[in-house]
VEXKEDO-812188 format. One record per residue: z, y, x of N, C-alpha, C, O in turn. Coordinates in pm, whole numbers, padded with zeros to 5 digits, always signed. Layout:
residues N
ZYXZYXZYXZYX ...
end
This chain:
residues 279
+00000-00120+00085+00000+00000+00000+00000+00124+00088+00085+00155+00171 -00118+00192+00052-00106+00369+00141-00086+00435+00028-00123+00412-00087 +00013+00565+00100+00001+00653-00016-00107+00789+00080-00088+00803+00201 -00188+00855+00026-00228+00958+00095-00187+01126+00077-00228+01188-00021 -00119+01181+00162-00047+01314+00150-00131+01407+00212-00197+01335+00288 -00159+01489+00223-00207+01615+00267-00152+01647+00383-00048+01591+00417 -00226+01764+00484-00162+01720+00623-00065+01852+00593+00041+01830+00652 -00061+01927+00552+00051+02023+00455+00209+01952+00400+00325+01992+00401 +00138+01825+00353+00268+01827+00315+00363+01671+00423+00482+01644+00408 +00291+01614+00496+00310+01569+00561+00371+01604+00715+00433+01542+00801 +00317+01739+00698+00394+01823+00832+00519+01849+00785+00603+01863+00874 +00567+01863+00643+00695+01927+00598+00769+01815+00610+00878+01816+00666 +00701+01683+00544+00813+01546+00567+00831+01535+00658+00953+01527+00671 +00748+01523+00811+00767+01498+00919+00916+01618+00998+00999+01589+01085 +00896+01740+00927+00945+01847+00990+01100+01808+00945+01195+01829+01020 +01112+01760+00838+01246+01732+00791+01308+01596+00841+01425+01586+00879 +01216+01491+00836+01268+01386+00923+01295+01419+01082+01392+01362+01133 +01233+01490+01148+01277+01511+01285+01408+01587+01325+01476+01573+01427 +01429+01685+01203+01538+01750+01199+01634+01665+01124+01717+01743+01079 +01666+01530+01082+01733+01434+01064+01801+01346+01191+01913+01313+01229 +01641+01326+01239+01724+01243+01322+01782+01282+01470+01831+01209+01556 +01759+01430+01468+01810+01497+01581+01961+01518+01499+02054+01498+01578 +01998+01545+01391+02100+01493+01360+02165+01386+01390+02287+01383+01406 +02062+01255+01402+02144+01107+01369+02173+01084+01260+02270+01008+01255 +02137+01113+01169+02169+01049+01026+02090+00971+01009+01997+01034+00958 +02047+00817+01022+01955+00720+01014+01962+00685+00940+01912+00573+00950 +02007+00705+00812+02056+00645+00630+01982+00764+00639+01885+00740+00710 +01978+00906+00593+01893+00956+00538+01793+01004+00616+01772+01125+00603 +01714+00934+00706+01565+00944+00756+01534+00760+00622+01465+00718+00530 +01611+00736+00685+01558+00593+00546+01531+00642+00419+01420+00639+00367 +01646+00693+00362+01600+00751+00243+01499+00824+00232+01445+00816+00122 +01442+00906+00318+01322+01003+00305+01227+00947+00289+01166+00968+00185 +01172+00844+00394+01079+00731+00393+01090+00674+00255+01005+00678+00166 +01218+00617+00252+01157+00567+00077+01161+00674-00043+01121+00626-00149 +01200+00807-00047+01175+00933-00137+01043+00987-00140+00993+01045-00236 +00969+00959+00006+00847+01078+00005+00708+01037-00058+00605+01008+00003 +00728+01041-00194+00652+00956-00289+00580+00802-00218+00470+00750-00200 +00726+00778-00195+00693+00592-00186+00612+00568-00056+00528+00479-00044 +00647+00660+00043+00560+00649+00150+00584+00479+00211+00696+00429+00210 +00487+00418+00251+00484+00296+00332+00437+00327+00426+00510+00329+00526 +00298+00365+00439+00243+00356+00581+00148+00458+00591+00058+00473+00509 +00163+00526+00685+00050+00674+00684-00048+00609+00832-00028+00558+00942 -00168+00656+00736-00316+00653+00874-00310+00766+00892-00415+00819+00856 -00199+00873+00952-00304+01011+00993-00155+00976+01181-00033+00989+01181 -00250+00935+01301-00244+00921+01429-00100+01010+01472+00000+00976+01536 -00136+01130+01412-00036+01201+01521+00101+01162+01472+00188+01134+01554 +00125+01159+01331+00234+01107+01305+00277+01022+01341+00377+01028+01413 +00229+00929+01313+00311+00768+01362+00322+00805+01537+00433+00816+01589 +00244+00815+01585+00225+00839+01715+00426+00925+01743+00527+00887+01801 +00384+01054+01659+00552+01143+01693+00657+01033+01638+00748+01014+01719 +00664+00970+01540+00765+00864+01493+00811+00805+01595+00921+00821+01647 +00697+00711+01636+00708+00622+01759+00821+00636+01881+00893+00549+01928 +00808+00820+01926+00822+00897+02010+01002+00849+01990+01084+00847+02081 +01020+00824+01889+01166+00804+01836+01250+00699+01778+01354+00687+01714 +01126+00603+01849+01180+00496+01818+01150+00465+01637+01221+00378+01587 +01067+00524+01562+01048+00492+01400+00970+00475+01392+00914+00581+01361 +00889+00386+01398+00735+00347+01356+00747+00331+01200+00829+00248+01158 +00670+00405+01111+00699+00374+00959+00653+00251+00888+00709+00243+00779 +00597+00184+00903+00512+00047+00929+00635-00038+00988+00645-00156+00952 +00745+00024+01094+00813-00090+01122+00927-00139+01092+00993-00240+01117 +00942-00007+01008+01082+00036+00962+01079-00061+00807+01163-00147+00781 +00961-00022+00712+00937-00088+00533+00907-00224+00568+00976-00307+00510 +00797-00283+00671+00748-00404+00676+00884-00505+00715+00934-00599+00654 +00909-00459+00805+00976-00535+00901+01125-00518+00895+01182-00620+00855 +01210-00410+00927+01317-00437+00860+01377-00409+00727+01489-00442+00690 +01288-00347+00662+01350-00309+00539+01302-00418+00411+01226-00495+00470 +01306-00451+00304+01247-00472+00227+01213-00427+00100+01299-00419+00013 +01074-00391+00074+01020-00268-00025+01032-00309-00107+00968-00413-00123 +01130-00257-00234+01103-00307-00338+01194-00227-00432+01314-00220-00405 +01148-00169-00536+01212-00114-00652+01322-00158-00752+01322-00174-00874 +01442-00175-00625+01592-00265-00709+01609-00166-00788+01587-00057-00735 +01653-00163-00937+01692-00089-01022+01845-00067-01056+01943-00141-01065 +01816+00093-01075+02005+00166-01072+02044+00035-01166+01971-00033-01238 +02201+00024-01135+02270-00024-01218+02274-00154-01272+02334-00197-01371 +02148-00251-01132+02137-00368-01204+02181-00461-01097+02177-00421-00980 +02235-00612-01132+02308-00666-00968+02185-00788-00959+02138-00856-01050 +02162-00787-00848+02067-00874-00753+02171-00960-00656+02270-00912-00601 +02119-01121-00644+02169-01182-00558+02075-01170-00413+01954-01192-00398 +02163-01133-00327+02115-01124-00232+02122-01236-00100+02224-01302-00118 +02047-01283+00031+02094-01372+00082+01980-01379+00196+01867-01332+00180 +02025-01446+00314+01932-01456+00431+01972-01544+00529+02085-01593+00534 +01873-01569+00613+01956-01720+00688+01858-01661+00866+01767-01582+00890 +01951-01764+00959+01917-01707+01099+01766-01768+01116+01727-01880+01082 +01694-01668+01174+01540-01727+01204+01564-01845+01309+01638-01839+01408 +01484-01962+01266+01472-02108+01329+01576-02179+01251+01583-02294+01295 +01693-02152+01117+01753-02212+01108+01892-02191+01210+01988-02267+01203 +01886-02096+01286+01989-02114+01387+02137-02082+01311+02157-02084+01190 +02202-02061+01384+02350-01989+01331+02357-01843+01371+02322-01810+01485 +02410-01736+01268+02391-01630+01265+02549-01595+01290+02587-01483+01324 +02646-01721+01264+02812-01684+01277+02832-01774+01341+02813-01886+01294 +02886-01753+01492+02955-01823+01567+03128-01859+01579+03193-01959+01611 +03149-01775+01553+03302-01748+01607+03330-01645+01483+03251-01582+01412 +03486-01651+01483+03565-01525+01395+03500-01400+01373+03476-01349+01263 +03469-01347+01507+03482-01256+01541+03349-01191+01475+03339-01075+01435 +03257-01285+01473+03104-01264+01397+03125-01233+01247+03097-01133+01181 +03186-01355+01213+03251-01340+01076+03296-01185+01022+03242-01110+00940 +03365-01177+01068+03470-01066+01036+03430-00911+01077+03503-00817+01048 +03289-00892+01158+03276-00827+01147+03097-00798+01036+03064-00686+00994 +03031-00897+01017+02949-00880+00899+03045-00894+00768+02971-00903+00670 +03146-00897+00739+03239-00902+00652+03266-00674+00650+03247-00602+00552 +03292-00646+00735+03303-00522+00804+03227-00399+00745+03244-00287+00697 +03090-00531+00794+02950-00428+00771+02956-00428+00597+02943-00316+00547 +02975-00542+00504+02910-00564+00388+03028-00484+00317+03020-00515+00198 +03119-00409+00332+03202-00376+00297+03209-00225+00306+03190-00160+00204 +03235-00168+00417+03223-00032+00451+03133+00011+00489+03154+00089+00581 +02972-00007+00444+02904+00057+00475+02793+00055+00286+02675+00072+00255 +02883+00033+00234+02859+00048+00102+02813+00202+00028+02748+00207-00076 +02852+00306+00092+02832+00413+00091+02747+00501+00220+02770+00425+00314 +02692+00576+00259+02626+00685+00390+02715+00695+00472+02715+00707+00595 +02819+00689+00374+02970+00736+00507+02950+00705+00624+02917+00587+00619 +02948+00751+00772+02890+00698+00901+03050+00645+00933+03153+00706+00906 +03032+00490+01010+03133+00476+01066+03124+00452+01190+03017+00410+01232 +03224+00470+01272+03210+00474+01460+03317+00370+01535+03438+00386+01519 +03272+00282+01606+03353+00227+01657+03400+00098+01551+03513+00084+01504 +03301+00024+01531+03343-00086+01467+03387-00181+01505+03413-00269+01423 +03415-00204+01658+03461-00330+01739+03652-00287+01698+03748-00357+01668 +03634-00161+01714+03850-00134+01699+03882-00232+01553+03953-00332+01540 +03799-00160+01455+03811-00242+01316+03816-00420+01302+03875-00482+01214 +03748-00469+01398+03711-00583+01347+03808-00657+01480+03812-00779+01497 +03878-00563+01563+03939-00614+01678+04068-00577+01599+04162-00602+01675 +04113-00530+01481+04183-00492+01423+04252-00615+01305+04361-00656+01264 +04138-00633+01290+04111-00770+01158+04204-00903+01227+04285-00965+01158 +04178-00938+01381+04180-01017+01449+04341-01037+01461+04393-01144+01429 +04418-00926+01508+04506-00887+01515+04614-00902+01409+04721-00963+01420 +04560-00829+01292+04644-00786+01191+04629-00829+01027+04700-00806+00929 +04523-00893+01045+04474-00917+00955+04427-00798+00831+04458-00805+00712 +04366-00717+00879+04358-00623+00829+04269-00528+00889+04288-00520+01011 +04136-00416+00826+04070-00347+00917+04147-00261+00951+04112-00211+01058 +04287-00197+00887+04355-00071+00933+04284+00047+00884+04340+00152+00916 +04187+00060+00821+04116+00157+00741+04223+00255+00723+04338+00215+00701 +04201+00361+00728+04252+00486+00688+04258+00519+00548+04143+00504+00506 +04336+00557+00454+04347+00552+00324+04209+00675+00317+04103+00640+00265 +04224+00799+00366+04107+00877+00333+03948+00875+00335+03859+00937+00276 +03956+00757+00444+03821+00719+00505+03743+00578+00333+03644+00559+00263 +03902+00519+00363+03850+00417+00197+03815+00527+00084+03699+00539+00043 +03876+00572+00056+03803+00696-00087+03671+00732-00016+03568+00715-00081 +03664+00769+00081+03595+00870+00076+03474+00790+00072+03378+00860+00041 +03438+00640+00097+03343+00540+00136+03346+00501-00035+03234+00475-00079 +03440+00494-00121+03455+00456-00247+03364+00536-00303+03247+00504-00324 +03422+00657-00333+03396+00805-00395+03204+00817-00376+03129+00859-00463 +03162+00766-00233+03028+00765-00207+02925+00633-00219+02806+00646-00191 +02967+00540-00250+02860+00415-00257+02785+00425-00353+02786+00467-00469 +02687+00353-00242+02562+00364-00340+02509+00209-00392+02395+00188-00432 +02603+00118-00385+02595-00036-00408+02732-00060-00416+02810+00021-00367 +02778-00178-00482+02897-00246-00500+02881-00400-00505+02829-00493-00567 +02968-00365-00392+03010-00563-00352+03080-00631-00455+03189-00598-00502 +03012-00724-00485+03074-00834-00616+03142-00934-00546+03263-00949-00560 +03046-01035-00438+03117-01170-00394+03047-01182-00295+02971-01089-00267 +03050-01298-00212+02952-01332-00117+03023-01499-00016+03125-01566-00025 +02956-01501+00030+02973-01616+00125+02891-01613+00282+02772-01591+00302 +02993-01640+00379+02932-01681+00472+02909-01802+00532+03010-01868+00557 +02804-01848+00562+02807-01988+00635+02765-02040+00788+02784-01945+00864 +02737-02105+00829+02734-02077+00994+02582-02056+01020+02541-02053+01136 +02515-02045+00934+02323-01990+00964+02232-01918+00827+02111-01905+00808 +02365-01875+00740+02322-01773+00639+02410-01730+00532+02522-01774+00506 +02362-01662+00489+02468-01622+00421+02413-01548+00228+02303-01502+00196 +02521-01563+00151+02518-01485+00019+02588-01386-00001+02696-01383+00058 +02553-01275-00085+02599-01176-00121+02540-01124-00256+02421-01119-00287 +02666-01080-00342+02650-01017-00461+02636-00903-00504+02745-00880-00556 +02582-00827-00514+02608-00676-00570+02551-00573-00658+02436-00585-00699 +02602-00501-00682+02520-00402-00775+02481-00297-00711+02555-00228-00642 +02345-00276-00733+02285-00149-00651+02279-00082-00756+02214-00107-00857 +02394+00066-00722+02378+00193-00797+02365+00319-00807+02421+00414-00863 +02254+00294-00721+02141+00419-00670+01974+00311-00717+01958+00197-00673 +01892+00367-00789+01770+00315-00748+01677+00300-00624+01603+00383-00572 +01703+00173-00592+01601+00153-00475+01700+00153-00312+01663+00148-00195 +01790+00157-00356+01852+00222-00214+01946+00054-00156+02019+00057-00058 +01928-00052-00222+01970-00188-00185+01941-00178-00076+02023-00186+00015 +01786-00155-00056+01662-00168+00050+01750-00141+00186+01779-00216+00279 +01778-00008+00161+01850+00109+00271+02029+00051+00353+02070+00050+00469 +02093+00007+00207+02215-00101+00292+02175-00200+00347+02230-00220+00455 +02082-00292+00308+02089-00420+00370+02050-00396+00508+02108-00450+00602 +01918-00286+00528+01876-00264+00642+01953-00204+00731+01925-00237+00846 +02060-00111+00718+02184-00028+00800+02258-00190+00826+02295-00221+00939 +02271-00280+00715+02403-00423+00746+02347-00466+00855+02379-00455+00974 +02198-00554+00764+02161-00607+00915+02082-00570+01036+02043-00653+01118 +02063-00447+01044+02021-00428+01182+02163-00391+01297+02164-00401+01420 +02261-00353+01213+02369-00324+01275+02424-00490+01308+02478-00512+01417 +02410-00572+01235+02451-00673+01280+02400-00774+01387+02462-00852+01459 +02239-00741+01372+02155-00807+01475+02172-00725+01628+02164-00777+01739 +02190-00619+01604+02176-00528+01766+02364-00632+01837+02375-00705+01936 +02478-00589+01728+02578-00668+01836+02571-00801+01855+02621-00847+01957 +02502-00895+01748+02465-01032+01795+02393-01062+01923+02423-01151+02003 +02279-00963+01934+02178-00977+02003+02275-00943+02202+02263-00997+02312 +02353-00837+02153+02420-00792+02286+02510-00875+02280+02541-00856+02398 +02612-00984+02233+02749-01056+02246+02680-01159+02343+02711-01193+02458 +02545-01211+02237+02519-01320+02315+02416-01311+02403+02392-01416+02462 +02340-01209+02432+02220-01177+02538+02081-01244+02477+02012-01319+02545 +02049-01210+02348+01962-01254+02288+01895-01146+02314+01940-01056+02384 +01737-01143+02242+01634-01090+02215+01555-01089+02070+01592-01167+01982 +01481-01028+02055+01395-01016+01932+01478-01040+01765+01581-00976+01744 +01438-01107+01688+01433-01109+01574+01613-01216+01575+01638-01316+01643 +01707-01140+01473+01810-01252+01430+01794-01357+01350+01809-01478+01361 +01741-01242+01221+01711-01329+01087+01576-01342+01055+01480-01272+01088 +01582-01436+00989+01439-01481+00956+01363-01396+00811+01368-01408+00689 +01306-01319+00894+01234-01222+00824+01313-01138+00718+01434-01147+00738 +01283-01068+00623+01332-00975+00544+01439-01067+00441+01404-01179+00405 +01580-01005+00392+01645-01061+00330+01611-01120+00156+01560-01036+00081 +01624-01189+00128+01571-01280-00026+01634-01167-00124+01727-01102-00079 +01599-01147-00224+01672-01094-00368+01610-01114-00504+01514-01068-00566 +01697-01194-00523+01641-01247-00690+01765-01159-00844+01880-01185-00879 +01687-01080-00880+01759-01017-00958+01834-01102-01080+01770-01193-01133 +01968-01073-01124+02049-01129-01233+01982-01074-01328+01949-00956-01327 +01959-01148-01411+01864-01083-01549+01985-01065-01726+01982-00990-01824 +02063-01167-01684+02227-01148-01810+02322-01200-01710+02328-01228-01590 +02391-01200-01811+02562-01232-01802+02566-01384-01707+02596-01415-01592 +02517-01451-01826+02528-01588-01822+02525-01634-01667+02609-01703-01609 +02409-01578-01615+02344-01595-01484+02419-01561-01382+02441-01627-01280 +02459-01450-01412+02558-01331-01325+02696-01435-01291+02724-01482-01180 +02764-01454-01406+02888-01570-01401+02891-01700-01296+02979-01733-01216 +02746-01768-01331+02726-01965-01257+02663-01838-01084+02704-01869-00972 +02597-01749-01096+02602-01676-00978+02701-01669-00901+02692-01690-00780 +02818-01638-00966+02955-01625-00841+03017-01775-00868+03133-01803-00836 +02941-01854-00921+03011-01993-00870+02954-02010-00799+03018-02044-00700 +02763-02007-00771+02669-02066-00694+02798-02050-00556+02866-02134-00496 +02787-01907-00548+02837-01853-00441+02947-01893-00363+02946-01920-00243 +03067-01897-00462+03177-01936-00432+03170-02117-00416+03267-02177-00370 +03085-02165-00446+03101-02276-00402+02979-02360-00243+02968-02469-00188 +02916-02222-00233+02853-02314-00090+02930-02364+00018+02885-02453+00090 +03055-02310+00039+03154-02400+00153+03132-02571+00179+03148-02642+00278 +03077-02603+00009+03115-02701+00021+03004-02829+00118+03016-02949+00139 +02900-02725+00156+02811-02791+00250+02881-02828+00387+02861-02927+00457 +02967-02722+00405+03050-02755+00521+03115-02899+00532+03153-02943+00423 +03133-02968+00622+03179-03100+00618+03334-03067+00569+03388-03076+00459 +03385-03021+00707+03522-02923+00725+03608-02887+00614+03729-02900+00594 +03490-02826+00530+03538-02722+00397+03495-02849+00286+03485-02787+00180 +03473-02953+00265+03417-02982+00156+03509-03001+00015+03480-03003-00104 +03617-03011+00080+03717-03037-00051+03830-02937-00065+03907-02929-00160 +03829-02862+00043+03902-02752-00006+03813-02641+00045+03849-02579+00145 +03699-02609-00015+03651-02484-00031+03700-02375-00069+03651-02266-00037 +03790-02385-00132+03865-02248-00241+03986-02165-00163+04059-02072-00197 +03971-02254-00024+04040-02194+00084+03990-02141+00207+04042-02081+00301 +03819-02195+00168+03760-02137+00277+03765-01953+00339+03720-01861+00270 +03823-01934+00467+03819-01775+00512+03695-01670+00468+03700-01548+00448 +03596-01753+00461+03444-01615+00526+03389-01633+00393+03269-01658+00387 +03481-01623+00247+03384-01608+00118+03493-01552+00033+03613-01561+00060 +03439-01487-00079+03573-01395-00136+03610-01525-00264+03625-01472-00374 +03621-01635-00267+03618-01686-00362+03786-01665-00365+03841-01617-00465 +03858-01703-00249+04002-01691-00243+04086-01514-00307+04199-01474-00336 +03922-01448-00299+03958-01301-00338+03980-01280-00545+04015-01192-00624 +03935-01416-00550+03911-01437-00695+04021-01494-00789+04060-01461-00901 +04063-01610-00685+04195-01696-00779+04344-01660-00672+04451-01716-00692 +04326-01579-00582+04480-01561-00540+04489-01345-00504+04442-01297-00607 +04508-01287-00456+04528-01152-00372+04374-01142-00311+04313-01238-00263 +04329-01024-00321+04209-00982-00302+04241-00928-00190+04348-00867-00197 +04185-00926-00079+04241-00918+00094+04144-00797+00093+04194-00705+00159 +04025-00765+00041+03962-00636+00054+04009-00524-00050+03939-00423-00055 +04115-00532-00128+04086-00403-00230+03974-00374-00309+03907-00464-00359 +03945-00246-00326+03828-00213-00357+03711-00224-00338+03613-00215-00412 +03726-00247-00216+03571-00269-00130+03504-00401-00221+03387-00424-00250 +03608-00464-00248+03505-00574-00337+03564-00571-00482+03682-00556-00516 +03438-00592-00567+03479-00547-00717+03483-00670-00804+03376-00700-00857 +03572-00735-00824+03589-00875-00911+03626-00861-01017+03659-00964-01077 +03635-00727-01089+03690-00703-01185+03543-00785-01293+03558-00884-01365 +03442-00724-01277+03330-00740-01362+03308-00924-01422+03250-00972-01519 +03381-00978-01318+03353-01109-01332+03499-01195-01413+03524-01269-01509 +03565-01126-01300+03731-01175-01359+03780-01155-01542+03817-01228-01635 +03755-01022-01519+03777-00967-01709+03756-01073-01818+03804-01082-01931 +03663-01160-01743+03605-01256-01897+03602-01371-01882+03524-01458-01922 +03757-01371-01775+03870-01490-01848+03977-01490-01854+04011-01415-01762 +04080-01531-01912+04189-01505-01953+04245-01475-01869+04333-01390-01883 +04209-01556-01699+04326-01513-01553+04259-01601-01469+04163-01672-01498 +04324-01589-01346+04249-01651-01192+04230-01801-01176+04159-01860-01095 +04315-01853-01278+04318-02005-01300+04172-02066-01398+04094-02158-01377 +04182-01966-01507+04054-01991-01543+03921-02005-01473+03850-02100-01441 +03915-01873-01461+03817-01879-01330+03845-01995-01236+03771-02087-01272 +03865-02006-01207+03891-02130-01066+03817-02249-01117+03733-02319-01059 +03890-02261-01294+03863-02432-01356+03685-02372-01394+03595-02455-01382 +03657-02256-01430+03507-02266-01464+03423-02275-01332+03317-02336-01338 +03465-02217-01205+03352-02305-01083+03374-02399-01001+03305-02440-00907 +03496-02439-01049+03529-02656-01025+03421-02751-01140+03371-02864-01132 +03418-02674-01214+03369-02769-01328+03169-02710-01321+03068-02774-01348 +03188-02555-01269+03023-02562-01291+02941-02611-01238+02981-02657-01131 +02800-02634-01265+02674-02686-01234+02590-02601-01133+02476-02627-01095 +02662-02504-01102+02568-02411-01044+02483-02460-00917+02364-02465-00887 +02564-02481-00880+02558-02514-00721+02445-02651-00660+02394-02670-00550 +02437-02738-00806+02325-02788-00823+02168-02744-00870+02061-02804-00870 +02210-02607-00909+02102-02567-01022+02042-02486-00924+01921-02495-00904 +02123-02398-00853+02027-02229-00823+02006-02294-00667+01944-02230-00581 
end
């Protein structure tokens, strides 16, 4: 898909993205790209050429890490992606806990700095140590909301509601490129983490939405390790569901929880569901 702009008004997008990212605000040079009537890919040389200059090829940014697609305000999409070759994308805790990190506080533009203290924090204390002002203020601003998710040792699920139009695109790509650059440096890798752009199959009702956070809450059970006590597994919020929610706000279980009587219920409806065979 090209869109074609005028070299008028293409000097103005360009003029405003450069004065972005001499800022550093790399969430809203994303957003621009996907605001400037749906730009994907421009044929006019000098541009891409100045992008380049900065490390943004626009072509490399929609194709390749982002994925284009018109998620709609207010509606929740299952989301999910696995390590290219099949590999493992979570080695150790420490991997864990900090894509746990990413899927959490970066739910909003809010820029955060120094995410190794946080997740070297987690390790410690069990806890990121978040600053009460820094949580509002990441609350107060999201533009998606975390429902559930799971991690496993070569991919992973995640639930949420994107509530901004279109802007799913824009977190997943801030999660995982932030997550592939410290993978790539922990372990002295190169190129690509995950295997190509992340999956999203939109929840269309309720019904779906519900055996969804069982699908979810019950992949542990592929684990050998985890197979019979999944509901204790660390790296999935299912334990966030039937005992103390270890994230707060950052994850929203209310939407799911409400429509059953209490945490026990829930528990007996994704012991007993089919999901996990079905989706």
């Amino acid at each position: 898909m090209t869109t074609s702009l005028s070299d008028s008004n293409l000097s103005l997008i360009f003029s405003v993205f450069y004065n972005i990212i001499i800022l550093k605000s790399i969430l809203n040079a994303q957003r621009l790209i996907l605001d400037a009537e749906r730009l994907v890919v421009i044929h006019t040389s000098k541009y891409v050429c100045f992008l380049s200059c900065y490390t943004f090829n626009t072509t490399q940014i929609i194709t390749k890490s982002m994925r284009y697609e018109n998620f709609a305000e207010k509606e929740y999409y299952h989301i999910f992606g696995k390590g290219i070759g099949k590999e493992k994308i979570f080695i150790d805790d420490k991997d864990r806990i900090r894509f746990i990190f990413l899927i959490t506080h970066l739910q909003s533009p809010t820029r955060i700095y120094n995410v190794s203290w946080y997740t070297e924090s987690f390790l410690k204390k069990g806890s990121f140590s978040t600053q009460e002002n820094r949580i509002k203020k990441i609350l107060k601003k999201r533009s998606v909301e975390l429902v559930a998710f799971s991690l496993m040792p070569n991919h992973f699920h995640i639930l949420v509601q994107n509530l901004e139009d279109g802007i799913l695109s824009v977190y997943m790509h801030r999660v995982l490129t932030a997550y592939s650059k410290y993978f790539n440096a922990k372990y002295n890798k190169k190129g690509h983490v995950f295997h190509g752009p992340f999956g999203a199959v939109h929840v269309k009702n309720n019904n779906q939405l519900l055996h969804l956070s069982a699908y979810i809450h019950k992949n542990p059970k592929e684990i050998e390790d985890w197979k019979d006590t999944y509901d204790k597994y660390p790296w999935s919020s299912y334990q966030d569901y039937i005992g103390l929610n270890r994230w707060g706000n950052f994850l929203s279980t209310d939407i799911v929880l409400k429509q059953f009587k209490n945490q026990a219920f829930y528990k007996d409806f994704v012991l007993t569901s089919v999901a996990k065979e079905y989706f």
